[in-house]
DRENGU-566489 format. One record per residue: chain; residue number from 1; x, y, z of N, C-alpha, C, CB in turn. Coordinates in Angstrom, 1 decimal, decimal comma. Last residue first. Glycine has a CB too. Example, Ala and Ser with C-alpha at 12.3 -4.5 7.8 and 13.67 -1.06 7.14 Angstrom:
R  mardo  volum     nc1     nc2     nc3    cac1    cac2    cac3     cc1     cc2     cc3    cbc1    cbc2    cbc3
R      A      2    12,8    -2,2     7,1    13,7    -1,1     7,1    12,9     0,0     7,9    14,1    -0,6     5,7
R      A      1    13,2    -5,7     7,8    12,3    -4,5     7,8    13,2    -3,3     7,8    11,3    -4,5     9,0
This chain:
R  mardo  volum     nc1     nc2     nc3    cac1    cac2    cac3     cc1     cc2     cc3    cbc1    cbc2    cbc3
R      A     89    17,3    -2,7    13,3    17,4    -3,0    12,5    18,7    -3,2    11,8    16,8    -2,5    12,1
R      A     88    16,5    -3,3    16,7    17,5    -2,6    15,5    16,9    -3,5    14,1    19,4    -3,0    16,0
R      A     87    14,4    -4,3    18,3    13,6    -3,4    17,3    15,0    -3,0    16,8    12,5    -2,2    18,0
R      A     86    14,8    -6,7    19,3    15,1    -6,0    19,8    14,5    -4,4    18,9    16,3    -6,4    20,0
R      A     85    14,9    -8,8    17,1    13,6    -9,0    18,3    14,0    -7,7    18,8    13,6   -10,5    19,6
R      A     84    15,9    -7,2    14,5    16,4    -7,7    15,5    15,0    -7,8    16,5    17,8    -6,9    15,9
R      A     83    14,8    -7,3    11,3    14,6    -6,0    12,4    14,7    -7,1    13,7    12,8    -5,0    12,4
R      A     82    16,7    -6,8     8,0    15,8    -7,8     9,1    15,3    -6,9    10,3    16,9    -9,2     9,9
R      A     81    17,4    -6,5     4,4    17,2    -6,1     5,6    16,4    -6,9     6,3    16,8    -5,1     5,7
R      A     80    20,0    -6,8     2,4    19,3    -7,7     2,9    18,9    -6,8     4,2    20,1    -9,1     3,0
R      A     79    21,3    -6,0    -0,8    21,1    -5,4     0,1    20,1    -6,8     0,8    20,5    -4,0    -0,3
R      A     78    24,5    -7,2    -2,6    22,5    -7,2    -2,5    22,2    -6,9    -1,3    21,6    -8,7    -2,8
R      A     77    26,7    -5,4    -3,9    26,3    -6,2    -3,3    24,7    -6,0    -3,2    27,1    -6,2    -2,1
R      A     76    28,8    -2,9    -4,4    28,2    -3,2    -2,8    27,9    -4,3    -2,6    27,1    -2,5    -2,3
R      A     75    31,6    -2,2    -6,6    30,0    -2,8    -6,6    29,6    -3,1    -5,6    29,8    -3,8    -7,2
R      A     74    33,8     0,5    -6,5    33,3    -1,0    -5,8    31,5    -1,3    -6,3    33,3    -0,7    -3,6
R      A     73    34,3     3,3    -6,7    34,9     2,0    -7,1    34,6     0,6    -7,1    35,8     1,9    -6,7
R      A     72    33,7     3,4    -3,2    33,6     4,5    -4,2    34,4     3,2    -5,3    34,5     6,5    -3,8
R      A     71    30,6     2,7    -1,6    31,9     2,0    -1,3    32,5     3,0    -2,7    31,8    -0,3    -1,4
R      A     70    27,8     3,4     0,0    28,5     3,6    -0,7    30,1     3,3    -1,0    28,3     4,4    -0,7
R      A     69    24,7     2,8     1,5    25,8     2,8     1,3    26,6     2,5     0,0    26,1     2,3     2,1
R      A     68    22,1     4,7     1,1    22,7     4,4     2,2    24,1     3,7     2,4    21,8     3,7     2,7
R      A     67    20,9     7,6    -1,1    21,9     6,4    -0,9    22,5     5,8     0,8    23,2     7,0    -1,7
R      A     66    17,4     7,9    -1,0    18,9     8,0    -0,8    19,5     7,1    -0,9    19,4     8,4     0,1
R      A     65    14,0     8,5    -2,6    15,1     7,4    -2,4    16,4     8,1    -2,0    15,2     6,4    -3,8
R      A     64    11,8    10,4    -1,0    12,6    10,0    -1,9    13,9     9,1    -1,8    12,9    11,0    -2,5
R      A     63     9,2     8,0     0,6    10,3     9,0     1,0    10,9     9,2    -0,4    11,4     8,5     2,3
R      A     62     5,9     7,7     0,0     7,7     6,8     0,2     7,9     7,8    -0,3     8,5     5,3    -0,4
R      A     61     2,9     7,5     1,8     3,7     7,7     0,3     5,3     7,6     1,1     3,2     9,6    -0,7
R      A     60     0,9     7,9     3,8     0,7     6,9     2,6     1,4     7,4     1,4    -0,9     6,7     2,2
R      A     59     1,3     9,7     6,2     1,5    10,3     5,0     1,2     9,0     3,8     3,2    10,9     5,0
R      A     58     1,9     7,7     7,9     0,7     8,7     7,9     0,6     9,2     6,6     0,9    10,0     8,9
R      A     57     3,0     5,4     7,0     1,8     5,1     7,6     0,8     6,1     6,9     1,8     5,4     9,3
R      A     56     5,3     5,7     4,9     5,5     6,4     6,1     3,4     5,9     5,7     6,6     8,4     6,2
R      A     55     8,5     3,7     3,7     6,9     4,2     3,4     6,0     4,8     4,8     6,0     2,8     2,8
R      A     54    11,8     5,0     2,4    11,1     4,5     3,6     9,4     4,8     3,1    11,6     5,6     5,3
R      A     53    14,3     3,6     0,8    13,4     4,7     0,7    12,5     4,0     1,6    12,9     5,2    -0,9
R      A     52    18,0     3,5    -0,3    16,4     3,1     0,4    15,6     3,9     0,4    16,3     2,8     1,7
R      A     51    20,5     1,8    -2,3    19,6     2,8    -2,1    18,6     2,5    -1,0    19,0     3,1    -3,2
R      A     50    24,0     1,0    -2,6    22,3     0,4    -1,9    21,8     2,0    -1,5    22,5    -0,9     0,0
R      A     49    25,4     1,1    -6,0    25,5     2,0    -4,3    24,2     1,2    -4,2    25,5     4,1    -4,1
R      A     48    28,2     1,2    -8,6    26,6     0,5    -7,8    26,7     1,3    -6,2    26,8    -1,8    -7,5
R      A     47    29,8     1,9    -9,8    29,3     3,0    -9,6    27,8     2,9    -8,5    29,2     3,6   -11,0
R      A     46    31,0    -0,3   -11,1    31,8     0,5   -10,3    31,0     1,0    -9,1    32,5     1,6   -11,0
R      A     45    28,7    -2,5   -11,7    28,9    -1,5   -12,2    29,9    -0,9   -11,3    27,8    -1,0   -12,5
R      A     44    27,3    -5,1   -11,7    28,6    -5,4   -11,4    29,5    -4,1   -11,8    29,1    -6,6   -12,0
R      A     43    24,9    -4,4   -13,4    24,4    -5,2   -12,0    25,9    -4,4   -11,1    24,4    -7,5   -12,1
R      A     42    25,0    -0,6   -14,2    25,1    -1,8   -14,6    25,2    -2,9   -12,9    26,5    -1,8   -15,7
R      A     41    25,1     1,8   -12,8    25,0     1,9   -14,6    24,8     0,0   -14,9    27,1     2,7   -15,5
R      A     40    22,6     1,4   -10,2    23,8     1,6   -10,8    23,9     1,6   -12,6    24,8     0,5   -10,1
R      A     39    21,5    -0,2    -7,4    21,1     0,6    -8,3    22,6     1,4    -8,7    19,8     1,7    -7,6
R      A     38    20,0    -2,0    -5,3    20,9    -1,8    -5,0    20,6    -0,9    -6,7    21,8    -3,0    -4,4
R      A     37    17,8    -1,2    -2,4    18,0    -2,3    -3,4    19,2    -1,4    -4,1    16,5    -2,6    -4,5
R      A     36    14,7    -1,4     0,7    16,3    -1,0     0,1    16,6    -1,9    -1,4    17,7    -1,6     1,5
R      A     35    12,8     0,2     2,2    12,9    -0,9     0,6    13,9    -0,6     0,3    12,0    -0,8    -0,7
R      A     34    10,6    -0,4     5,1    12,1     0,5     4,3    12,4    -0,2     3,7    13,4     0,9     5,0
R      A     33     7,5     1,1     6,6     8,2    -0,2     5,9     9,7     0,6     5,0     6,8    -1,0     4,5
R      A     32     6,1     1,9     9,7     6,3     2,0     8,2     7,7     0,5     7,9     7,0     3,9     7,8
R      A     31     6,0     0,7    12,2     4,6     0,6    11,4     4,9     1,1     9,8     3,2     1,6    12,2
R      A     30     7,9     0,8    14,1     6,6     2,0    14,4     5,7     1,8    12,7     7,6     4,2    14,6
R      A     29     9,6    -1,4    13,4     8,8    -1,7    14,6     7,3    -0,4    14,9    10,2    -1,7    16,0
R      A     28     9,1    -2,0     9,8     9,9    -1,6    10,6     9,1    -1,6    12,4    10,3    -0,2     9,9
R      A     27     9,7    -4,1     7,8     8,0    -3,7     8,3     9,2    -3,1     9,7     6,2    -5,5     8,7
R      A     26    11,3    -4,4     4,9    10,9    -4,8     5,9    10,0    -3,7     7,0    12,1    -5,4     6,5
R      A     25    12,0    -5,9     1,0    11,4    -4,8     2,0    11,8    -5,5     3,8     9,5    -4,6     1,5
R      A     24    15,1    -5,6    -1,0    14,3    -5,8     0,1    13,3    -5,1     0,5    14,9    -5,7     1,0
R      A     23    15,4    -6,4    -4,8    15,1    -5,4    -3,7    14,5    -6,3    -2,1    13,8    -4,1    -4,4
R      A     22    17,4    -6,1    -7,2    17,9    -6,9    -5,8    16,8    -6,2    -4,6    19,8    -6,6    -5,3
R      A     21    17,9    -3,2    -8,8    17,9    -4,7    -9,0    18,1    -4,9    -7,8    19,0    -5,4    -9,8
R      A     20    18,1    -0,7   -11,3    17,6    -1,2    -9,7    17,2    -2,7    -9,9    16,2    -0,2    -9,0
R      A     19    19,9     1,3   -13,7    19,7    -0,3   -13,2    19,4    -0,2   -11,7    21,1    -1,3   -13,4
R      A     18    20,5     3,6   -13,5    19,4     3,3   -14,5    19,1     2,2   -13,9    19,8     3,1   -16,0
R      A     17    22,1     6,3   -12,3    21,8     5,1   -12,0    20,3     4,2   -12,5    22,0     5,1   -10,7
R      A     16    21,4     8,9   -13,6    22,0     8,8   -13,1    22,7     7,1   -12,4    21,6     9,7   -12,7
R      A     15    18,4     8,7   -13,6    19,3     9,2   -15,1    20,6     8,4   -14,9    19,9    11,3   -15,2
R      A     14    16,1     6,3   -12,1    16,9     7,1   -11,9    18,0     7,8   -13,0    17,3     6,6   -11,0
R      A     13    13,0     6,1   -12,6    14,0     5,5   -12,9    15,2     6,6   -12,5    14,0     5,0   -14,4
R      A     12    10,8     7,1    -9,7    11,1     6,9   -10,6    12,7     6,6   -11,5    10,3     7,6   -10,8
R      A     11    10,0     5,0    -6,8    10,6     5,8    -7,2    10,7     5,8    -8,8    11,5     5,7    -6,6
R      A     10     7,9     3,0    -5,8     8,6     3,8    -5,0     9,4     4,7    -5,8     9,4     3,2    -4,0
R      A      9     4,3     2,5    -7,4     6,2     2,7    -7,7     6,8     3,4    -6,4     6,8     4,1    -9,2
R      A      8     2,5     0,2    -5,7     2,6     1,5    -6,2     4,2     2,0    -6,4     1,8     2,5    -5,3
R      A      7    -0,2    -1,7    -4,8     1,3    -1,8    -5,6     1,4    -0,2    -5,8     1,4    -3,0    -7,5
R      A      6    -1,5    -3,5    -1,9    -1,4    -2,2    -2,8     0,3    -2,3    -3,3    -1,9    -0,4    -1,6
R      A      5    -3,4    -5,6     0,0    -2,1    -5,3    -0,7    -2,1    -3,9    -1,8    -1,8    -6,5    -1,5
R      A      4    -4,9    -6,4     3,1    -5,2    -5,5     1,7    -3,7    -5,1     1,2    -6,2    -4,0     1,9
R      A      3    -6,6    -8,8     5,1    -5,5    -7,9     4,6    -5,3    -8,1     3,4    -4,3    -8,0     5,2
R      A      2    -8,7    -9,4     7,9    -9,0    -9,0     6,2    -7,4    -8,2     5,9   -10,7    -7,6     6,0
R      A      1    -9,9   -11,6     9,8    -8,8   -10,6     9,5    -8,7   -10,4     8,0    -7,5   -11,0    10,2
């Protein structure tokens, strides 16, 4: 069994949220992969939010990054993803 790694940016820096820190990946059950991390003016910044961005098989390239959650005032925290034997994630 022969397996092949590849590095390539998921996204470029953001104006708006400069700092990306803390990242997850996980191998989702249909074969792409979702990289979440957390991104803001600073680690403990008000303005912090968990971003993700998905890598898609077919297409061999990642989604542009969104925000998945957002607390308004609040720093969120380090993002941690798993995929339940059940296929949730």
């Amino acid at each position: 069994m022969s397996i092949v790694f590849r590095s390539a940016p998921i996204f470029r820096q953001l104006e708006t949220r400069p700092m990306a820190h803390c990242a997850t990946l996980v191998e989702l059950p249909d074969g792409s992969l979702m990289a979440a991390w957390f991104a803001g003016a600073f680690e403990t910044a008000p303005d912090q939010v968990i971003m993700a961005a998905c890598w898609s098989p077919e297409t061999q390239a990642w989604s542009p990054p969104r925000i998945v959650v957002e607390v308004p005032n609040r720093a969120v925290g380090q993002p941690v993803l798993l995929v339940h034997p059940s296929g949730e994630l």
